[in-house]
N, CA, C and O atoms as a Tripos MOL2 file, in Angstrom:
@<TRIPOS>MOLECULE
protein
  296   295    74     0     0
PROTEIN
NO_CHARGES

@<TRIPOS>ATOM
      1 N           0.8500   -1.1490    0.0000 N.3       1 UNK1
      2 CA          0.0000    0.0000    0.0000 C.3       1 UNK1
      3 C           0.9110    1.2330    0.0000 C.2       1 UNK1
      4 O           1.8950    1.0980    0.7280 O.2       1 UNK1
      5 N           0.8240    2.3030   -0.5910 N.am      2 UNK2
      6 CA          1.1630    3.3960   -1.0180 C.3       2 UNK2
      7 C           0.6340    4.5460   -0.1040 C.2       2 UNK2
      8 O          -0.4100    5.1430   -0.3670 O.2       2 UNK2
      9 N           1.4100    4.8250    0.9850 N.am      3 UNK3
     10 CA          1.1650    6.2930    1.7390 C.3       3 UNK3
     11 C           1.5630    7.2660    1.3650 C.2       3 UNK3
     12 O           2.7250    7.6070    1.1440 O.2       3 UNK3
     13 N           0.2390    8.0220    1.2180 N.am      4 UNK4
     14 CA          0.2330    9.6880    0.8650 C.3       4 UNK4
     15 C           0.0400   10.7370    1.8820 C.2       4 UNK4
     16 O          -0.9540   10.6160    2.5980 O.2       4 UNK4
     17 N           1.1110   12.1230    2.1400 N.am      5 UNK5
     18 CA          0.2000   13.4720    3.0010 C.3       5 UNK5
     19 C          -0.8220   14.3340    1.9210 C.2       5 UNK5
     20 O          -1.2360   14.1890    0.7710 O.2       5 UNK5
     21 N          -0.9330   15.1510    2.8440 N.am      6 UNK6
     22 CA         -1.3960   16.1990    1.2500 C.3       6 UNK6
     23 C          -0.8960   17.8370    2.5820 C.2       6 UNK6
     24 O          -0.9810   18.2190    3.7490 O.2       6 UNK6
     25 N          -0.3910   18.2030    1.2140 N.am      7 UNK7
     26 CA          1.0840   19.4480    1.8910 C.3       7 UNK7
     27 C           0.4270   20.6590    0.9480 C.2       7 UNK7
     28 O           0.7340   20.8430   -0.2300 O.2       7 UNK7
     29 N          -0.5190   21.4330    1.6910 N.am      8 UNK8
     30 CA         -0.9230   22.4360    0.5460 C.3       8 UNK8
     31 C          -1.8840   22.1910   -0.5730 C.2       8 UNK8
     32 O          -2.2090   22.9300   -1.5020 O.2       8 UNK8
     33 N          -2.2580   20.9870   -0.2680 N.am      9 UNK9
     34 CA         -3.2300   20.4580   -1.3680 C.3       9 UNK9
     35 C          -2.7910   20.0230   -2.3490 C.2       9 UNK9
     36 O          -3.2600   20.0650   -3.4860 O.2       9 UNK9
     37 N          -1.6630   19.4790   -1.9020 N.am     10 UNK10
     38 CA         -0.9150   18.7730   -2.8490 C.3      10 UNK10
     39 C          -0.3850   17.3680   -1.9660 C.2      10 UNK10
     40 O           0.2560   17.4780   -0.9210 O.2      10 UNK10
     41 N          -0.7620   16.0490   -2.5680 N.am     11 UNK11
     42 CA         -0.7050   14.7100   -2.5670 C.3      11 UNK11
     43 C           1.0780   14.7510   -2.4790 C.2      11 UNK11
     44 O           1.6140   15.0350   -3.5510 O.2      11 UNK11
     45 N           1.7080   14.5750   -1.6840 N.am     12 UNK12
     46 CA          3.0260   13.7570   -1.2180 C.3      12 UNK12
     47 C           3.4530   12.6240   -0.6520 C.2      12 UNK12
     48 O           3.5220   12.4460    0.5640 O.2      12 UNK12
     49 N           3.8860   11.4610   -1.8910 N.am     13 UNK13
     50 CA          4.4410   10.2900   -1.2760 C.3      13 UNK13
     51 C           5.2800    9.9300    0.1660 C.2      13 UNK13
     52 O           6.5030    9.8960    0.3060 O.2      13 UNK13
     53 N           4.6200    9.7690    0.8110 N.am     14 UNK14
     54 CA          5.6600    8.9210    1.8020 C.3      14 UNK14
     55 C           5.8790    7.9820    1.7340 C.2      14 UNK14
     56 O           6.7180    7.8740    2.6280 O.2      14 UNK14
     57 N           5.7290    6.6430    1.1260 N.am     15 UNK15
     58 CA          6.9540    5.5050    1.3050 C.3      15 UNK15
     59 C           5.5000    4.5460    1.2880 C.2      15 UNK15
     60 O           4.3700    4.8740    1.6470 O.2      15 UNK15
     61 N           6.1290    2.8750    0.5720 N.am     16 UNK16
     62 CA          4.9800    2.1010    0.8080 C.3      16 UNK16
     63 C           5.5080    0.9310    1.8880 C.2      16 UNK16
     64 O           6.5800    0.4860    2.2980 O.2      16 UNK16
     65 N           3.9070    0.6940    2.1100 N.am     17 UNK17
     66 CA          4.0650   -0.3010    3.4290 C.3      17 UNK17
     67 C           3.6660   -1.8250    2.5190 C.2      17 UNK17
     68 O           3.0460   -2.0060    1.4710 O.2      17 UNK17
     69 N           4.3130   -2.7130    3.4310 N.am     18 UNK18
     70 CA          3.2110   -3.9520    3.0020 C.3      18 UNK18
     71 C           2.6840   -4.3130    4.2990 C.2      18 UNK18
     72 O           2.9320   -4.1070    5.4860 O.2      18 UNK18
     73 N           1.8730   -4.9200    3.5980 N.am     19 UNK19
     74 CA          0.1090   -5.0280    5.0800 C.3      19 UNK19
     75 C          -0.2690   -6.0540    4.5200 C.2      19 UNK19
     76 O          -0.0570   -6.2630    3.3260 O.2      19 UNK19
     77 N          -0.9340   -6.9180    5.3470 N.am     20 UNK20
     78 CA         -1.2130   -7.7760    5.4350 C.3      20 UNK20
     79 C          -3.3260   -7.9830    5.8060 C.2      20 UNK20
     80 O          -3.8400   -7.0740    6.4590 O.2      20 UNK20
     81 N          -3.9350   -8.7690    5.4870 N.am     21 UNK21
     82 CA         -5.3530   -8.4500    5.8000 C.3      21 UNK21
     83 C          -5.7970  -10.0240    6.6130 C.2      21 UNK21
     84 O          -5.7770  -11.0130    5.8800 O.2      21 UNK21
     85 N          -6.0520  -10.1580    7.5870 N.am     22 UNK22
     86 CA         -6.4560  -11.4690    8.1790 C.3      22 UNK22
     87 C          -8.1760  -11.4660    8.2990 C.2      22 UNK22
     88 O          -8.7200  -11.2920    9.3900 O.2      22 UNK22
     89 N          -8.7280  -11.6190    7.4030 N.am     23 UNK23
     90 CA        -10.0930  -11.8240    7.0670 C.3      23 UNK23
     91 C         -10.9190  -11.9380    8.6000 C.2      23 UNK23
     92 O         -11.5610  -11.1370    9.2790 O.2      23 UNK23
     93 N         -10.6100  -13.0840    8.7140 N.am     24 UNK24
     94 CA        -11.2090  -13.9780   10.4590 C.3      24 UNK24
     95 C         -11.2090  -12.9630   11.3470 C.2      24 UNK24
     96 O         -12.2780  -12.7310   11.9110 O.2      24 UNK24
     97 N         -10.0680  -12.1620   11.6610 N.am     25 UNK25
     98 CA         -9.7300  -11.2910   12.8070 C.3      25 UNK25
     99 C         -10.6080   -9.9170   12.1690 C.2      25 UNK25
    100 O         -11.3730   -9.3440   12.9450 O.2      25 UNK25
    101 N         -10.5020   -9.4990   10.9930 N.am     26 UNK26
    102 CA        -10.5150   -8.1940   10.4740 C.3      26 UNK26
    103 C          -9.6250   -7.0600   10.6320 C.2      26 UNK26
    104 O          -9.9310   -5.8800   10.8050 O.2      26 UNK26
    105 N          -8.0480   -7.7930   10.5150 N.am     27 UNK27
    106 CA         -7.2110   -6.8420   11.2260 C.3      27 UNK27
    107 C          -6.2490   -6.7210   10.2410 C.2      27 UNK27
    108 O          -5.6490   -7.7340    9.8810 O.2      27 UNK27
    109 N          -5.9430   -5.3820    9.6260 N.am     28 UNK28
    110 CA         -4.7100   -5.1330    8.8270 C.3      28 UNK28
    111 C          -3.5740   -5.1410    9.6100 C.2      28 UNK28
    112 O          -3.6030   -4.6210   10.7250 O.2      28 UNK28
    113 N          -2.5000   -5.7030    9.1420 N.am     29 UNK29
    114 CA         -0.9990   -5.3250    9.6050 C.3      29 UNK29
    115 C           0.1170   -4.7010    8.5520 C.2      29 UNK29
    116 O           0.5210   -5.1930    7.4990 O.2      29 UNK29
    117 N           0.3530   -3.8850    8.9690 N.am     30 UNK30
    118 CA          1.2540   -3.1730    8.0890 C.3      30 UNK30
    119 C           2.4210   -3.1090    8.7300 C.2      30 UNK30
    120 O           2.5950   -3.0420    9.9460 O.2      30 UNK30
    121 N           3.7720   -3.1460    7.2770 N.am     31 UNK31
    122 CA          5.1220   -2.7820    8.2520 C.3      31 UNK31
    123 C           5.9220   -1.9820    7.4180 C.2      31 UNK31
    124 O           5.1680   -2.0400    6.4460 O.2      31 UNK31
    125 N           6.8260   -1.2990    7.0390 N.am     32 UNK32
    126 CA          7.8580   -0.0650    6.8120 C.3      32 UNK32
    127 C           9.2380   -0.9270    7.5670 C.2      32 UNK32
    128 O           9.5430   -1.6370    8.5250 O.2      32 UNK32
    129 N           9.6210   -0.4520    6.6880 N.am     33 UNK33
    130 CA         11.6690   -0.9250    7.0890 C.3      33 UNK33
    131 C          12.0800    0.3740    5.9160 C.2      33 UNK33
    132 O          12.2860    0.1700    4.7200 O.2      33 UNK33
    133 N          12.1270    1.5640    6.5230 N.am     34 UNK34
    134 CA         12.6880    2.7830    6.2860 C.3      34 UNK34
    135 C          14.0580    2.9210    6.9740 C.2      34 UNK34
    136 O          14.8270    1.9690    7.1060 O.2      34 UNK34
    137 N          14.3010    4.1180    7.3860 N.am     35 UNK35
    138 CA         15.1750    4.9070    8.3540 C.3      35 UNK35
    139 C          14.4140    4.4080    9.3920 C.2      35 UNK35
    140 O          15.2640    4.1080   10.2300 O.2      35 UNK35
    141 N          13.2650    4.1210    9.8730 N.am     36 UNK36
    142 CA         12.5900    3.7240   11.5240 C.3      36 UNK36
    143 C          11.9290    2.3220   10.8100 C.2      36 UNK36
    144 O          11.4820    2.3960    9.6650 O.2      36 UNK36
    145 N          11.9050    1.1600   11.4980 N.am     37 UNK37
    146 CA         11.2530    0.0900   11.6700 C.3      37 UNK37
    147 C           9.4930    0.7830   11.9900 C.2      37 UNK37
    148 O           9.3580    1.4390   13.0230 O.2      37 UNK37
    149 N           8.4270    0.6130   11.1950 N.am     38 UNK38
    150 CA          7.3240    1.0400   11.4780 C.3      38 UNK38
    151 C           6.4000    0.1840   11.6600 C.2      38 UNK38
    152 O           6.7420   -0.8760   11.1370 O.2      38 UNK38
    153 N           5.4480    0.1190   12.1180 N.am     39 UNK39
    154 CA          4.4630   -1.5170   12.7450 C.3      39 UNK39
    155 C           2.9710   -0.7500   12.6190 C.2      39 UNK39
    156 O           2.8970    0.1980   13.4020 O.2      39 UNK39
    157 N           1.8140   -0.9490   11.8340 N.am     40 UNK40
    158 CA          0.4860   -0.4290   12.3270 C.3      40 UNK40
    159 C           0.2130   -1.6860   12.3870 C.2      40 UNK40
    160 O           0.8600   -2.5810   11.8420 O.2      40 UNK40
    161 N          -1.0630   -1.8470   13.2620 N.am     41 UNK41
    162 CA         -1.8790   -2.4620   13.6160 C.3      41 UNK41
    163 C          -3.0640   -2.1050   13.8180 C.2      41 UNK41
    164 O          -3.4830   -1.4580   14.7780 O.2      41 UNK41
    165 N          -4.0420   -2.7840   12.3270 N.am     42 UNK42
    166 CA         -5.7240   -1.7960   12.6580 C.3      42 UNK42
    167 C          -7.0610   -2.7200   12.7310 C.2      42 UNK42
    168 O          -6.9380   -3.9360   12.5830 O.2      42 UNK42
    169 N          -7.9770   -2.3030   12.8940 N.am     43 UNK43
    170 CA         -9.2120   -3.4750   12.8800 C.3      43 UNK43
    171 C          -9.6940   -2.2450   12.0380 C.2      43 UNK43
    172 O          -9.3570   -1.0880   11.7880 O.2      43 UNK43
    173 N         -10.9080   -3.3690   11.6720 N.am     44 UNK44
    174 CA        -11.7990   -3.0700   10.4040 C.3      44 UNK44
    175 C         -13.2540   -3.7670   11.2650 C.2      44 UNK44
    176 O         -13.4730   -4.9470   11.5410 O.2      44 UNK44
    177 N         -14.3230   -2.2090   11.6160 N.am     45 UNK45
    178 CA        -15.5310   -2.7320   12.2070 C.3      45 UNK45
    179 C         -16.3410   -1.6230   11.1180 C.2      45 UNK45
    180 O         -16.2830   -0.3990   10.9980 O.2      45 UNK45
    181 N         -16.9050   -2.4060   10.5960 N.am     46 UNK46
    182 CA        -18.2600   -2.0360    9.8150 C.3      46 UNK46
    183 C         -17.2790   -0.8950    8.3860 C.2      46 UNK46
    184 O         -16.5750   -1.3870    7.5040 O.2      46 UNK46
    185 N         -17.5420    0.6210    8.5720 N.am     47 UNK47
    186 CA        -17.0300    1.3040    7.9790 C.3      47 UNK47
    187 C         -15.7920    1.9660    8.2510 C.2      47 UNK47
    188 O         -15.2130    2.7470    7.4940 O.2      47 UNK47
    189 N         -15.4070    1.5730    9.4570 N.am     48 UNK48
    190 CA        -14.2150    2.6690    9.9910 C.3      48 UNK48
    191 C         -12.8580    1.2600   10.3450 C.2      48 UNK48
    192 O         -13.0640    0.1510   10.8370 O.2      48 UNK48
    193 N         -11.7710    1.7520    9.9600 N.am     49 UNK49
    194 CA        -10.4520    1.2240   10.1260 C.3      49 UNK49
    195 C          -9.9110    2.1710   11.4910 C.2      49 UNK49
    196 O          -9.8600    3.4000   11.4380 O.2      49 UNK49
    197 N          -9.6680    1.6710   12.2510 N.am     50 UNK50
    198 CA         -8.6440    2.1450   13.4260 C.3      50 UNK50
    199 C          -7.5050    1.5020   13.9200 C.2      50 UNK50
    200 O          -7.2560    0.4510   13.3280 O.2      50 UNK50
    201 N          -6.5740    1.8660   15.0080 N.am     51 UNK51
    202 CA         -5.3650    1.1430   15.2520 C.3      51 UNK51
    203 C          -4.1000    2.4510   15.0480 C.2      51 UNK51
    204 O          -4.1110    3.6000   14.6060 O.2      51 UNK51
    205 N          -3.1590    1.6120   15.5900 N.am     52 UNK52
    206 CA         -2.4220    2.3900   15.9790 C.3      52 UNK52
    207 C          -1.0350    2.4550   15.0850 C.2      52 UNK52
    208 O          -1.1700    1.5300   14.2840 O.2      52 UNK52
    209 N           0.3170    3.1390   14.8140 N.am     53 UNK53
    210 CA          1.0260    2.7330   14.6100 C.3      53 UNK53
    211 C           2.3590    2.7270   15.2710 C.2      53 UNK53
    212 O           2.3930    3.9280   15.5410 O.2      53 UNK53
    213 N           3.2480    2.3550   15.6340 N.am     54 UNK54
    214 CA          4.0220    1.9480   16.2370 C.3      54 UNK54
    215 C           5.5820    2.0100   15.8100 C.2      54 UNK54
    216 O           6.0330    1.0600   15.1710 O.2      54 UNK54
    217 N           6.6870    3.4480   16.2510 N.am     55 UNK55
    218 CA          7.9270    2.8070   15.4420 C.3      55 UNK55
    219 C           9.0960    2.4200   16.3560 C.2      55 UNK55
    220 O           9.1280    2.9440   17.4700 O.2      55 UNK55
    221 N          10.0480    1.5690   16.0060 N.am     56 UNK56
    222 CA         10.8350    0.8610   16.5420 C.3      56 UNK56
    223 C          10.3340    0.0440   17.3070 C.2      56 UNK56
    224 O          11.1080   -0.1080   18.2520 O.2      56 UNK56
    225 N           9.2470   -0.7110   17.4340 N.am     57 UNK57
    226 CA          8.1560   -1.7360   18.4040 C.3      57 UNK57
    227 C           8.2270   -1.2150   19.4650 C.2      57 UNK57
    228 O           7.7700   -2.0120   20.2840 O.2      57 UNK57
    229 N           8.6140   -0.1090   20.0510 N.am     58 UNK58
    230 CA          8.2940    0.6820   21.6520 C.3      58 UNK58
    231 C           7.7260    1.8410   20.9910 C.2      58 UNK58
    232 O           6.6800    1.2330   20.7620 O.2      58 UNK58
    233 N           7.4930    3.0550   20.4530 N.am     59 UNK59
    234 CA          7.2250    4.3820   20.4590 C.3      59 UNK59
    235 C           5.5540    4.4130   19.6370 C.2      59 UNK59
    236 O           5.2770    4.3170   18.4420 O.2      59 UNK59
    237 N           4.9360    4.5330   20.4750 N.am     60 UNK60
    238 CA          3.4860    4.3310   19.9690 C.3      60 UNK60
    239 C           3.5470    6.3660   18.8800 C.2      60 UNK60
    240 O           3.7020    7.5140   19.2950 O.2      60 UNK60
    241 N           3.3930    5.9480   17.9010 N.am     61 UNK61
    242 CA          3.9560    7.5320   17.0630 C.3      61 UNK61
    243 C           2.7030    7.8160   16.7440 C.2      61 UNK61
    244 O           2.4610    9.0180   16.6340 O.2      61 UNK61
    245 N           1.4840    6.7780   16.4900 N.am     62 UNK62
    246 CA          0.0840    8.0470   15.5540 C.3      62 UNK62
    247 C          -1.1060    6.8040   15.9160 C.2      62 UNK62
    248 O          -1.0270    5.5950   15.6950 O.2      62 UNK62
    249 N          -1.8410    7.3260   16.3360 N.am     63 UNK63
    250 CA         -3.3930    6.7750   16.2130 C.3      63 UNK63
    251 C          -4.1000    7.0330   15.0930 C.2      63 UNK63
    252 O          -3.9940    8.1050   14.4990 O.2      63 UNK63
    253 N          -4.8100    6.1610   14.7450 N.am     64 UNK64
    254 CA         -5.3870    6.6880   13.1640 C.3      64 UNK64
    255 C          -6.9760    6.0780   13.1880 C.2      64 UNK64
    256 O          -7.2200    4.9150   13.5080 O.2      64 UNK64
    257 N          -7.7940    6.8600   12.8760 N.am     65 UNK65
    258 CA         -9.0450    6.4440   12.6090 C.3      65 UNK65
    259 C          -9.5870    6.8250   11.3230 C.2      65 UNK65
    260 O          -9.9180    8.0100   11.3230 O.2      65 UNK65
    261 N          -9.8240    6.1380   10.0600 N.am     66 UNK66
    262 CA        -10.2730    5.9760    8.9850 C.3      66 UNK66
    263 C         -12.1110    5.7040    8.6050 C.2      66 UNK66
    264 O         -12.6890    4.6210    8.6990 O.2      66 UNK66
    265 N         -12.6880    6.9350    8.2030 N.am     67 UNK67
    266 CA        -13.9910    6.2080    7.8890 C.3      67 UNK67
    267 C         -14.2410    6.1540    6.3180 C.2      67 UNK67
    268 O         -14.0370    7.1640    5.6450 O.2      67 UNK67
    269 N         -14.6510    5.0550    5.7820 N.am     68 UNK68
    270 CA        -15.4870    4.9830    4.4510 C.3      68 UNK68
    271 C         -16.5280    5.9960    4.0920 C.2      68 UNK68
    272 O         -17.5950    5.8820    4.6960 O.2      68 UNK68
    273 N         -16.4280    6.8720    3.3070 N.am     69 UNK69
    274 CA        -17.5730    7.7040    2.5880 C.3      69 UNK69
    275 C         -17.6780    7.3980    1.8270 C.2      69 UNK69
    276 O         -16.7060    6.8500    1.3060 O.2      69 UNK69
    277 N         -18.8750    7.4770    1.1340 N.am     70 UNK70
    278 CA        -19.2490    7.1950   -0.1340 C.3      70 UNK70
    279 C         -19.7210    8.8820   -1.2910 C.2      70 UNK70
    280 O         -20.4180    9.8890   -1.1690 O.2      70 UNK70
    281 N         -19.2710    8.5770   -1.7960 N.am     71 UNK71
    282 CA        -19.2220   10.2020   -2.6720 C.3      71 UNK71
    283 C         -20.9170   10.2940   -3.1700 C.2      71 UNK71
    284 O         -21.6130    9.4190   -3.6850 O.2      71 UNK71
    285 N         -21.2230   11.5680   -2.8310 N.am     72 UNK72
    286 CA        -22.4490   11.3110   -3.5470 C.3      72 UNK72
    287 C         -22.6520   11.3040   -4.8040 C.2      72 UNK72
    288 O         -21.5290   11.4860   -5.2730 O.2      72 UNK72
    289 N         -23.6540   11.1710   -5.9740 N.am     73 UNK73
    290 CA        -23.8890   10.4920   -6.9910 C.3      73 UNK73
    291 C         -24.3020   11.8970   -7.0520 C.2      73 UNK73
    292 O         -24.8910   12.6650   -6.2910 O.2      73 UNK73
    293 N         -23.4790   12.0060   -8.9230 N.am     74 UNK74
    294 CA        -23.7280   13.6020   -9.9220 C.3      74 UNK74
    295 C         -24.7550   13.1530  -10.6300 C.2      74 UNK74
    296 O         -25.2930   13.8790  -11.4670 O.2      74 UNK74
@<TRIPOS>BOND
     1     1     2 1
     2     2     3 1
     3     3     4 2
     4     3     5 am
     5     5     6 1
     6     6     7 1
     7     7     8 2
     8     7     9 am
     9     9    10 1
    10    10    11 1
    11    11    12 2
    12    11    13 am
    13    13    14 1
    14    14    15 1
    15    15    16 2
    16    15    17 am
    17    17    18 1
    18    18    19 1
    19    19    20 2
    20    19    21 am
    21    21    22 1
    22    22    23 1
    23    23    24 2
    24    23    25 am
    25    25    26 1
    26    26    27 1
    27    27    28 2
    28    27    29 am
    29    29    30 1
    30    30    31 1
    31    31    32 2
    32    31    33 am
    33    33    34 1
    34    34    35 1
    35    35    36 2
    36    35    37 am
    37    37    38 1
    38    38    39 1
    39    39    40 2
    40    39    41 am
    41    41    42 1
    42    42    43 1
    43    43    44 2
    44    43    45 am
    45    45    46 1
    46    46    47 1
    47    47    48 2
    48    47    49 am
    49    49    50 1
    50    50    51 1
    51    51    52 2
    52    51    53 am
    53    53    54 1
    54    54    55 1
    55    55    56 2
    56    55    57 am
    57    57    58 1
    58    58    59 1
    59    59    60 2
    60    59    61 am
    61    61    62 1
    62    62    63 1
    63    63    64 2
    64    63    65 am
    65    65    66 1
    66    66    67 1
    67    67    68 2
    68    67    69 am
    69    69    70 1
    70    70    71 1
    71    71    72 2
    72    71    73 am
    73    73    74 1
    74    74    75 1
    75    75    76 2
    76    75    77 am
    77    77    78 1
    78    78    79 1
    79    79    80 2
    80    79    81 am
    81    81    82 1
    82    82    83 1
    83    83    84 2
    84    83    85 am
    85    85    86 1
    86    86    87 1
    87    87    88 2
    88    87    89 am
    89    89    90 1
    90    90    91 1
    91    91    92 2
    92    91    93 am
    93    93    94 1
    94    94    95 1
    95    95    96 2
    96    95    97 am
    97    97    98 1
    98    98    99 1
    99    99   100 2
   100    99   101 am
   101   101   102 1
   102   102   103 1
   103   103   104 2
   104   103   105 am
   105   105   106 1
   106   106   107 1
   107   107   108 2
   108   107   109 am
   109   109   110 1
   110   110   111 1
   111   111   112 2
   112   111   113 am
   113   113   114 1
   114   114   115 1
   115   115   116 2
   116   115   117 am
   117   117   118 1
   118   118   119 1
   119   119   120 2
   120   119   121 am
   121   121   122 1
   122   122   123 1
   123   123   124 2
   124   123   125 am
   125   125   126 1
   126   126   127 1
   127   127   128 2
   128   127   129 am
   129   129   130 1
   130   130   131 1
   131   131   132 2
   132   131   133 am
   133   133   134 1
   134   134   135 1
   135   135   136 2
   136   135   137 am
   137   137   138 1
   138   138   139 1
   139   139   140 2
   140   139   141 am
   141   141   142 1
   142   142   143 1
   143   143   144 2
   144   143   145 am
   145   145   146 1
   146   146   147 1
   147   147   148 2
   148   147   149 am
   149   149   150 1
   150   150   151 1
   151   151   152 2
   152   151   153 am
   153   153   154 1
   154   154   155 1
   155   155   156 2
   156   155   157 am
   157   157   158 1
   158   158   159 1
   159   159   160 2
   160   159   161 am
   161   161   162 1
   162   162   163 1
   163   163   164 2
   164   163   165 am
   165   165   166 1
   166   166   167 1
   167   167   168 2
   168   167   169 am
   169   169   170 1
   170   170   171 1
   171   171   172 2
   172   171   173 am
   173   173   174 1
   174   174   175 1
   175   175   176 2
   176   175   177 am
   177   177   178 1
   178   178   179 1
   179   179   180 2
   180   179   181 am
   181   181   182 1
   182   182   183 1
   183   183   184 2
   184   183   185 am
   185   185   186 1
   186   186   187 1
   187   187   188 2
   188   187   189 am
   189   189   190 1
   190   190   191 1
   191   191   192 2
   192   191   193 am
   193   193   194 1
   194   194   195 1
   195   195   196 2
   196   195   197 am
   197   197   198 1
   198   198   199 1
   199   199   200 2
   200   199   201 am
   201   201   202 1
   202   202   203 1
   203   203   204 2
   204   203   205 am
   205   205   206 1
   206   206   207 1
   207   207   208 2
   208   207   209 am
   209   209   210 1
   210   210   211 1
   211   211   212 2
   212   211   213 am
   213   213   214 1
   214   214   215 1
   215   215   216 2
   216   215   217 am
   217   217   218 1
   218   218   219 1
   219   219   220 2
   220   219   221 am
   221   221   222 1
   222   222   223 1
   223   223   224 2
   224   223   225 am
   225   225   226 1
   226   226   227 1
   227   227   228 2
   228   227   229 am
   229   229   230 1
   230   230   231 1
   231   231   232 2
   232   231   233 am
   233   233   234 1
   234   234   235 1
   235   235   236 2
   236   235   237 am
   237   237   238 1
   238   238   239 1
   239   239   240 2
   240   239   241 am
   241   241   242 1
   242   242   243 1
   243   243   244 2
   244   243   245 am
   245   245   246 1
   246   246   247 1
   247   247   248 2
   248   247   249 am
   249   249   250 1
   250   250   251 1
   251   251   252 2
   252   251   253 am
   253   253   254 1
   254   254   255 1
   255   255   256 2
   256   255   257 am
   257   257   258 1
   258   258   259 1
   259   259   260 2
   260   259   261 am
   261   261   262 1
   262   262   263 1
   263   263   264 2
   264   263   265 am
   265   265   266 1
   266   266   267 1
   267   267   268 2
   268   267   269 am
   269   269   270 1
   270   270   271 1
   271   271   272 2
   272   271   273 am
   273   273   274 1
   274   274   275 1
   275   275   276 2
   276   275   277 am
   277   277   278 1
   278   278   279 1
   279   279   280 2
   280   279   281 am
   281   281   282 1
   282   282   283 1
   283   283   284 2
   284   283   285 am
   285   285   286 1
   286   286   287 1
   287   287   288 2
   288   287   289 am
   289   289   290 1
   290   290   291 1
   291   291   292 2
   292   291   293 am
   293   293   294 1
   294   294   295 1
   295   295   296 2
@<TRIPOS>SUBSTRUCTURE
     1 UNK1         2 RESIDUE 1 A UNK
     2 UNK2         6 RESIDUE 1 A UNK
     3 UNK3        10 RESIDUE 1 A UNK
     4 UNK4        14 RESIDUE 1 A UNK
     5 UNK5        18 RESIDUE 1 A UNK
     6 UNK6        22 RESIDUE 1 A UNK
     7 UNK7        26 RESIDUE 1 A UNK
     8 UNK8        30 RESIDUE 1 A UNK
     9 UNK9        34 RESIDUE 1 A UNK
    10 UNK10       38 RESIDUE 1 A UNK
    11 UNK11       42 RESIDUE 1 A UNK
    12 UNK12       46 RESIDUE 1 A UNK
    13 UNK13       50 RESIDUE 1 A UNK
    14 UNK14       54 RESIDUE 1 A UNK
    15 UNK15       58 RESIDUE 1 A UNK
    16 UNK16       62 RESIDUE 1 A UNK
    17 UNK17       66 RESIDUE 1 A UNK
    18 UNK18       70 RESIDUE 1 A UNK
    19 UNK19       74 RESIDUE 1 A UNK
    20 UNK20       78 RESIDUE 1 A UNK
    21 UNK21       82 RESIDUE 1 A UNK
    22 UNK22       86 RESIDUE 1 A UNK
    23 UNK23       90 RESIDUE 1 A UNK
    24 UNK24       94 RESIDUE 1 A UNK
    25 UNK25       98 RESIDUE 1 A UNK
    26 UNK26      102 RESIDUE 1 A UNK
    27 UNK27      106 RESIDUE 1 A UNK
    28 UNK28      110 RESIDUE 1 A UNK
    29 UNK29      114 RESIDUE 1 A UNK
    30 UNK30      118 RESIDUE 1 A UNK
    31 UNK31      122 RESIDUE 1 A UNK
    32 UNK32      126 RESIDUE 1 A UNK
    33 UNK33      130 RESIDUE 1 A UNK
    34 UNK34      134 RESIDUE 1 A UNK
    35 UNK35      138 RESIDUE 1 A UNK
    36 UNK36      142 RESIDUE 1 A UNK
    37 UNK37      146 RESIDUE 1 A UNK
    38 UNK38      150 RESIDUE 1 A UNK
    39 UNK39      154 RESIDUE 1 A UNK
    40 UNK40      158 RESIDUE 1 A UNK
    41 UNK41      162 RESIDUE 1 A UNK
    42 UNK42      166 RESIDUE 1 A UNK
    43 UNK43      170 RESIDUE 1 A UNK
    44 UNK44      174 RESIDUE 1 A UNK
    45 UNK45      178 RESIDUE 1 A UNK
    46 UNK46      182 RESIDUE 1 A UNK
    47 UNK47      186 RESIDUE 1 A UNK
    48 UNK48      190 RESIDUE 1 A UNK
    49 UNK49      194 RESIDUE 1 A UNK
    50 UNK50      198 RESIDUE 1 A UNK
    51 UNK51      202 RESIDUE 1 A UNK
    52 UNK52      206 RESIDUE 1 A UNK
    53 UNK53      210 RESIDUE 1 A UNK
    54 UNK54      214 RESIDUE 1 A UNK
    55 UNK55      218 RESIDUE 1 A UNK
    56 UNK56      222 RESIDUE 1 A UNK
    57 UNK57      226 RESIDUE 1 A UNK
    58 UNK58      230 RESIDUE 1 A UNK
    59 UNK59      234 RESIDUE 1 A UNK
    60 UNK60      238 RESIDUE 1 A UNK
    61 UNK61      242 RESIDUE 1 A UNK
    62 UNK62      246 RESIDUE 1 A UNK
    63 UNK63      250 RESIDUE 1 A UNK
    64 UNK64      254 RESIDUE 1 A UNK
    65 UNK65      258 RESIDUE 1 A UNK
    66 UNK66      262 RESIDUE 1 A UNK
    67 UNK67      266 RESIDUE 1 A UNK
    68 UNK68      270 RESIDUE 1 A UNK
    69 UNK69      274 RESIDUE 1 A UNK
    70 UNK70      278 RESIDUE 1 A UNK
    71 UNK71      282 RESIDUE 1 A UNK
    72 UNK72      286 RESIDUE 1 A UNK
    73 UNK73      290 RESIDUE 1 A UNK
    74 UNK74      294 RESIDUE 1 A UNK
């Protein structure tokens, strides 16, 4: 997966992760081997992804909560 900021309204690559999806659990795992070892760990309940991410496996660095919208119809 491919992480983006947006800097001014402008879309900036940060670096891709690979993640992993465990159906049963509903839990993504993602990891980064950058300059910092990076670890998320998220669940998937209904529309919203949450979880945390984690660098060097001690420094809890960003909480993240994700919801699904659906765009409305032109």
């Amino acid at each position: 997966m491919d992480g983006y900021k947006v800097v001014n309204g402008e879309r900036v690559f940060m670096g891709t992760l690979r993640c992993e999806f465990e159906a049963r659990k509903k839990t993504l795992s993602c990891t980064s081997r950058g300059k910092e070892a990076d670890d998320g760990e998220y669940t998937l309940s209904g529309d919203t992804l949450e979880g945390t991410l984690t660098i060097n496996g001690k420094t809890r660095y960003r909480k993240i909560v994700t919801k699904k919208v659906t765009a409305p119809s032109r």
